[in-house]
Residue frames as qw, qx, qy, qz and C-alpha x, y, z in Angstrom:
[[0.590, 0.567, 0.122, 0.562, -30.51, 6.09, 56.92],
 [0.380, -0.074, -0.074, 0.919, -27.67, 8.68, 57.52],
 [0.130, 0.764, 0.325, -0.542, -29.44, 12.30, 58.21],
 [0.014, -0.566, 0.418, 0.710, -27.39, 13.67, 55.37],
 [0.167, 0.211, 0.898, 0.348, -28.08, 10.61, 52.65],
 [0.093, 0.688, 0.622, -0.362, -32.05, 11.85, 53.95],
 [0.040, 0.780, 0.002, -0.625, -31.58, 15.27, 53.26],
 [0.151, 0.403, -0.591, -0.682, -29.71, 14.59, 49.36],
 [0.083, 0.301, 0.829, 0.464, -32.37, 11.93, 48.14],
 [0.047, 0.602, 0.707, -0.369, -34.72, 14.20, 49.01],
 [0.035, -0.643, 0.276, 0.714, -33.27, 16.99, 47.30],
 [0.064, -0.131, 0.800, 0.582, -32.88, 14.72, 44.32],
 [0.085, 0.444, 0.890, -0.053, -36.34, 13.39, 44.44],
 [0.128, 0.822, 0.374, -0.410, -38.02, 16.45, 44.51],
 [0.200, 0.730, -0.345, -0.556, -36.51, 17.96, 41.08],
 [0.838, 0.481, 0.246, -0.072, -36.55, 16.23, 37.79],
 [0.529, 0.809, -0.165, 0.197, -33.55, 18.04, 36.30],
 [0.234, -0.677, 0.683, -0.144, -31.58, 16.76, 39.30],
 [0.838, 0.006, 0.534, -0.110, -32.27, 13.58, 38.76],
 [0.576, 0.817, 0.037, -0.016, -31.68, 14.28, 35.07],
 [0.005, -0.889, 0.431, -0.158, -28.31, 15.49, 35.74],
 [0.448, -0.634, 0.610, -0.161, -27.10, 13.41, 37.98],
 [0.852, 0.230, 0.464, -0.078, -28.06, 10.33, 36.12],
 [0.522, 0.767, -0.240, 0.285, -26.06, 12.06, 32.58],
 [0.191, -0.834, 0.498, -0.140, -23.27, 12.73, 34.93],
 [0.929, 0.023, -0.356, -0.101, -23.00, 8.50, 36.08],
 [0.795, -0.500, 0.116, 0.324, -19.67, 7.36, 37.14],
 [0.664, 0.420, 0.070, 0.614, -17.64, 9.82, 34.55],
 [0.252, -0.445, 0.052, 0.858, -15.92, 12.89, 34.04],
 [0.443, 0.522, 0.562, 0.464, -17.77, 14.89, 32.29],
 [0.219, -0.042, 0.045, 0.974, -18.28, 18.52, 30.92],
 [0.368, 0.385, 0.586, -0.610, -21.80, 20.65, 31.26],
 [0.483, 0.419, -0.484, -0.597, -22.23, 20.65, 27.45],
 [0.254, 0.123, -0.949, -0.141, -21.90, 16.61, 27.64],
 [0.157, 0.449, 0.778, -0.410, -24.48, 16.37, 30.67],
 [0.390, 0.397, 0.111, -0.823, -26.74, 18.79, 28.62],
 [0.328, 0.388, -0.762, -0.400, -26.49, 16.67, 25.98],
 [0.134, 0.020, -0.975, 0.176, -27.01, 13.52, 27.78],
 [0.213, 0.526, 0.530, -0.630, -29.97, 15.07, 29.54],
 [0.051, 0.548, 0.775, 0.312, -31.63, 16.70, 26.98],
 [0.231, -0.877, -0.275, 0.318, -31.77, 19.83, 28.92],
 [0.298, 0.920, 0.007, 0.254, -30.45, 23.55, 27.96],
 [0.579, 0.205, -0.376, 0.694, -26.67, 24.61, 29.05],
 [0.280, -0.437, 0.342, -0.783, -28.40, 26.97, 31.61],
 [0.715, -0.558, 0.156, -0.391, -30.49, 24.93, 33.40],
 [0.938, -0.257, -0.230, -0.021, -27.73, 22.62, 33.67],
 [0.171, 0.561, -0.177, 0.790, -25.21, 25.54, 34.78],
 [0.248, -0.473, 0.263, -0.803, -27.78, 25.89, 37.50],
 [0.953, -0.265, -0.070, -0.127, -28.55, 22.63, 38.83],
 [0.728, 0.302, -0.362, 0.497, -24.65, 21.58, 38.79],
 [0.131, 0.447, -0.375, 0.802, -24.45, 24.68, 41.33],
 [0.682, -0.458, 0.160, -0.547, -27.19, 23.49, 43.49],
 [0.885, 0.133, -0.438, 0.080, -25.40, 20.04, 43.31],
 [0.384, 0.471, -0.439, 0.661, -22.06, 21.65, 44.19],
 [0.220, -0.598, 0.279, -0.718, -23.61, 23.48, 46.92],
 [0.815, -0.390, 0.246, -0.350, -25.35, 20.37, 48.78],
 [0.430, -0.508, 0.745, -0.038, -22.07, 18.11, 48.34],
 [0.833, 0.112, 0.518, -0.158, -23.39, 15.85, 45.17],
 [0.819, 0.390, 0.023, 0.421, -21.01, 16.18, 42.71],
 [0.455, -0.627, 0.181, 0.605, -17.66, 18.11, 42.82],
 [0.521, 0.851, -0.041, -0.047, -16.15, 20.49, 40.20],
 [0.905, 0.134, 0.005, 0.404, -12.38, 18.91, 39.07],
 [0.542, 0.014, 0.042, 0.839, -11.04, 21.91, 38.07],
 [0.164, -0.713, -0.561, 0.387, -12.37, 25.41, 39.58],
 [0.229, -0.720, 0.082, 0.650, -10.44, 27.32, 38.29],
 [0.118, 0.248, 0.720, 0.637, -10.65, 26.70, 34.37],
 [0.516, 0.379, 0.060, -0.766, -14.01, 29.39, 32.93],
 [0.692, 0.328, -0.171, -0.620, -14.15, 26.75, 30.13],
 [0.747, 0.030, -0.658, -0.090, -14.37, 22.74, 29.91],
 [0.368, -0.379, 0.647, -0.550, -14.83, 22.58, 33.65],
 [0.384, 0.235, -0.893, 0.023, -14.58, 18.91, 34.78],
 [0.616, -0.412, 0.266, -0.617, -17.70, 17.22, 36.92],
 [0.402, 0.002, -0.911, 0.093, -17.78, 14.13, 38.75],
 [0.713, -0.521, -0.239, -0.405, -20.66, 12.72, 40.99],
 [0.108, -0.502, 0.707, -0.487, -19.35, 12.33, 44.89],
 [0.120, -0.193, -0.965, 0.131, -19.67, 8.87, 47.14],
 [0.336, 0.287, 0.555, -0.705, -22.85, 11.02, 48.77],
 [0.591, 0.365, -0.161, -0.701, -24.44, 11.99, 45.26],
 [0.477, 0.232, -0.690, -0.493, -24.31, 7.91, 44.33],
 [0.065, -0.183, -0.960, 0.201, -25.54, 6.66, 47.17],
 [0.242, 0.432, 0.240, -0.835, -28.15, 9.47, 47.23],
 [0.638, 0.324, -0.186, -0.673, -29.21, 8.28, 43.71],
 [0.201, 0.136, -0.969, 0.044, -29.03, 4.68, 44.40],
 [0.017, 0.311, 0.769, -0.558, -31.70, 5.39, 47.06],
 [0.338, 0.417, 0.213, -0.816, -33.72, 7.67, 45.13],
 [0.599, 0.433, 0.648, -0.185, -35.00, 4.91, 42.57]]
C-alpha cells in the first residue's frame, strides 16, 4: 500500500468518530447536521472531526465559503482509506 492510503487508514482506525463520520458521510453530499444525525454524534464533535478530515485530505468541503449548510463529500483517498480500514 500507497504511504499516504497507510497514513489515512490509520488515522481512521484509530478514532471511532472518524470512522463514524466518514461512514454517515458514504458516497453523498451531505450537511454536518445530516452526518450528526446519521452518526449519532453531537454537532461539535462532528464540526471537529470534519476539520481533522479536511486537514488530512479525506473529505472536501463543497462550498467554503457559505457559514451555514456547508456541503461535504468523502474524497477518492477517504474511500479507499475506508475500504481498507474494515
Amino acid at each position: 500500500m500507497e504511504k499516504e492510503i497507510v497514513k489515512a487508514v490509520s488515522l481512521i482506525k484509530s478514532s471511532a468518530y472518524r470512522q463514524k463520520v466518514l461512514k454517515a458521510i458514504g458516497n453523498e453530499v451531505v450537511t454536518p447536521n445530516e452526518i450528526a444525525k446519521k452518526a449519532g454524534l453531537r454537532l461539535n464533535h462532528v464540526s471537529m472531526v470534519l476539520t481533522d478530515l479536511k486537514r488530512n485530505s479525506l473529505v472536501k468541503c463543497l462550498n467554503e465559503d457559505t457559514k451555514k449548510g456547508r456541503l461535504y463529500q468523502m474524497t477518492e483517498l477517504g474511500k479507499n482509506a475506508l475500504g481498507k480500514s474494515g
